[in-house]
N, C-alpha and C positions, 0 to 999 in steps of 0.2 A: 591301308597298307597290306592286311593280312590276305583279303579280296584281291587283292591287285596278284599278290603272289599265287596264289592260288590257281588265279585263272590264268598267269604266266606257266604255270605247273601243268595244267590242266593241256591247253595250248600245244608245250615243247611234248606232254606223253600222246596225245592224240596224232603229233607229228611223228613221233617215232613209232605209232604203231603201222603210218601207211607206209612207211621206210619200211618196214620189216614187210608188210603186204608186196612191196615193190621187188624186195629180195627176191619172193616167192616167186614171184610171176613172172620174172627173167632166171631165176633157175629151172624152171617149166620149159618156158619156150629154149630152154637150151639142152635142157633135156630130152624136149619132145628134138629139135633136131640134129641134135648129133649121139644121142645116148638109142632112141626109139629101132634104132635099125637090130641092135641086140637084144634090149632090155627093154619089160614093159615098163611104161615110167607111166602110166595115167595112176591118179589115185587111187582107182577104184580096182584096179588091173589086181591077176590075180595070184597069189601066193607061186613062186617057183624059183629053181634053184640054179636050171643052168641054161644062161645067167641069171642071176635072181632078178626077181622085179624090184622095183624101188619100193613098190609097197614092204615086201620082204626085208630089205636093205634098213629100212625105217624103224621096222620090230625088233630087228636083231644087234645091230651096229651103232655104236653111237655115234654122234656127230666126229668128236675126234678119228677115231675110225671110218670114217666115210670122208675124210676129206683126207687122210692117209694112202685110204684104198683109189682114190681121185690122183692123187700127187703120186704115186706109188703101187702100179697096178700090178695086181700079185701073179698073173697069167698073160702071157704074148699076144692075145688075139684083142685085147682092150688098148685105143692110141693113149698114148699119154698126153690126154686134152689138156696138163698141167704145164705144157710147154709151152703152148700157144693160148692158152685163156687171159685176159687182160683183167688186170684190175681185180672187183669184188666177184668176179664172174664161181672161182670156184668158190666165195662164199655163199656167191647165191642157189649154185645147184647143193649145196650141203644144206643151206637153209631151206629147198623145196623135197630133198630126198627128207630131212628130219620130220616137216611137216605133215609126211604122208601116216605118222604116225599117230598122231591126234583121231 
């Protein structure tokens, strides 16, 4: 019984780590196409401030914060992708900009 939970356990976190992988990877490509025209958004991109790069964004901002500044863009020249994003979408780009920090 103990084995059986275990590997149910085992199982439901392995699933929830490609769920979070999956976040990742649709915050990316949403990044890469509607964010890449301002902002560097590759991981590896390099520290800068106007506009920051997401690398930047990642170091300095926390999650709440980066999905405030998504929902709630502090300057005119950024869309408020928060009006038309569906669904987990801007969880997902909060979850690929936070990543960039690892």
């Amino acid at each position: 019984m103990v084995r059986a939970s275990l590997t149910i356990a085992a199982i439901t976190l392995s699933g929830m780590a490609v769920a979070q992988e999956a976040n990742v990877t649709m915050g990316r490509q949403i990044a890469e196409e509607y964010c890449a025209t301002c902002h560097m958004v590759e991981p590896s991109g390099p520290f800068k401030q106007e506009p920051p790069s997401f690398a930047a964004i990642a170091v300095y901002r926390s999650p709440e914060q980066i999905r405030a500044r998504i929902m709630q863009p502090i300057h005119s020249d950024m869309p408020r992708y928060s009006e038309y994003m569906i669904g987990g979408n801007i969880d997902d780009m909060v979850a690929y900009i936070a990543s960039l920090e690892e």
